[in-house]
N, C-alpha and C positions, 0 to 999 in steps of 0.2 A: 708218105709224109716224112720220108728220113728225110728233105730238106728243111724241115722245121727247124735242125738242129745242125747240119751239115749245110751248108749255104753256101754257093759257089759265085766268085764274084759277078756283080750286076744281074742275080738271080734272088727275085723275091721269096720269102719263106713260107709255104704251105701255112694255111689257116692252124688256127690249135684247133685239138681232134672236142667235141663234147666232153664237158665235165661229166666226173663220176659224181660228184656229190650226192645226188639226189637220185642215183640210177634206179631203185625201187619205188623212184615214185611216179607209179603208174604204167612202169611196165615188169613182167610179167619174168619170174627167176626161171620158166621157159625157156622166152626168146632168148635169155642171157647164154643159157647154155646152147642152144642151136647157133646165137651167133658167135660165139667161141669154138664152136664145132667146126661148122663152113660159113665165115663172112658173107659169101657169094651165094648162098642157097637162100641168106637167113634172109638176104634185103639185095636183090640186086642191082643197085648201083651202089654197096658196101665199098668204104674204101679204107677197111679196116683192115690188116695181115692175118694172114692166116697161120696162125700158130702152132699145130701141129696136135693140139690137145685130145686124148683120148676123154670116152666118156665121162669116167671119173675124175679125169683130170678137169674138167669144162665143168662139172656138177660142182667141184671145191673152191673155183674162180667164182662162179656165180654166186654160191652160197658167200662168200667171204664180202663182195661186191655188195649183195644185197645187206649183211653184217653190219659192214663199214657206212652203206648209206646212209646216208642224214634224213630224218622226216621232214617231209612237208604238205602242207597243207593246202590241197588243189579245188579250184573252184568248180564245181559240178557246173554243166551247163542247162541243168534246170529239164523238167518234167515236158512233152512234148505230146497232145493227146495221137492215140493211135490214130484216128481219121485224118491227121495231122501229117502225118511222118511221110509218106509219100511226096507230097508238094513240099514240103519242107527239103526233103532229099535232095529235089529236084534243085529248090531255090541253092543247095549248098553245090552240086555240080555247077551251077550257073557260075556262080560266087569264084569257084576256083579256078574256072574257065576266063572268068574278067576281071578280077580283081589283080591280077599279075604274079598270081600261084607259081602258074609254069614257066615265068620265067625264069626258074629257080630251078623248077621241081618237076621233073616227070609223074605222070599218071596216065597208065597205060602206054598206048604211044604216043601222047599227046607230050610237049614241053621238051625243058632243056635242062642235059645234065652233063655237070664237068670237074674238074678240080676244084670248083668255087664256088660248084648246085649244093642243094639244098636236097636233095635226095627224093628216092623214088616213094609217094607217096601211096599208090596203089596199094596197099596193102597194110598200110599206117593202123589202123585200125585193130589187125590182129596184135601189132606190138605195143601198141600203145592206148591208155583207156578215156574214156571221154571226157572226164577230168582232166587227164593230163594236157588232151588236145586245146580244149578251150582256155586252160591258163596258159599254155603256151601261146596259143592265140591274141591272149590279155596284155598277158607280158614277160615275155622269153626270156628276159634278163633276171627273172623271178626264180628261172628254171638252168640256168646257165651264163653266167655273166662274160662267158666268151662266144656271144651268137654275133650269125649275121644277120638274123630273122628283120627284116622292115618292121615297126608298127603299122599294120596294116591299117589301122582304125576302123576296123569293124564294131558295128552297133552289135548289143545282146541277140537280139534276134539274126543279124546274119553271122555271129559265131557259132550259136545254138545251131542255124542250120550247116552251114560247113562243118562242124563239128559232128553231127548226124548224117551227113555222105561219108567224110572220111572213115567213120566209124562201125558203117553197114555191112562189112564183108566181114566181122569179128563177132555181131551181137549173139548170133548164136554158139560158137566156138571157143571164144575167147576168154580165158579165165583173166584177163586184166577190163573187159567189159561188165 
């Protein structure tokens, strides 16, 4: 993204990168350090620099990050019964299959990713909590007022359930679930 700020004539300027603002809400002073570590391990289609940082160096970024972030206040996507969760899963793969996810976003090999995706979601789950997926979901601008996120206009019920696909490779691992 150095042409965010270095711009060569009749060359448009990369997107701004996600605010910090709110970095701790909802994802995990982990992930902060793994992806401060290796960009490309932590998420890959990261198109964050890889800065060079040893352990402690990446543990004092995060910690500061998390410090500095601002509270806020995410909307849970609501209790789900276990006999539930299965077809519910199912209905939220559907959902992100045709609602025009991937035109954005990769998940697994499915979708498109490039200077102007929306990143690889396959694994969204582990960095991010179900809270935070479904108000993003709501209203991204709530969460970063420099998105490109569509309103998707999803009802309750199909965020709750995309919000339970995306979120199912973290339930048991994941300290931000």
């Amino acid at each position: 993204r150095c042409n965010r700020c270095h711009v060569r004539k009749l060359e448009l300027p990369s997107p701004a990168a996600p605010a910090l603002t709110h970095v701790a809400a909802g994802l995990s002073e982990q992930h902060l350090i793994e992806q401060l570590l290796d960009p490309d391990k932590a998420s890959a289609h990261s198109r964050m620099p890889t800065f060079g940082f040893d352990n402690e160096q990446a543990k004092a970024v995060a910690a500061f990050l998390v410090n500095q972030s601002k509270p806020l206040k995410l909307q849970s996507p609501g209790k789900t019964k276990e006999k539930d969760r299965k077809t519910n899963r199912r209905a939220g793969q559907v959902l992100l299959r045709s609602v025009g996810c991937l035109a954005c976003h990769t998940s697994g090999k499915q979708g498109k990713s490039g200077p102007w995706g929306g990143g690889d979601l396959t694994n969204i789950g582990a960095k991010r909590s179900p809270a935070w997926l479904n108000s993003w979901l709501s209203d991204p601008a709530k969460l970063n007022a420099d998105h490109r996120m569509p309103n998707m206009k999803l009802t309750t019920t199909e965020r709750r359930q995309l919000v339970l696909f995306l979120a199912q490779d973290s339930e048991q691992s994941s300290p931000a679930a």
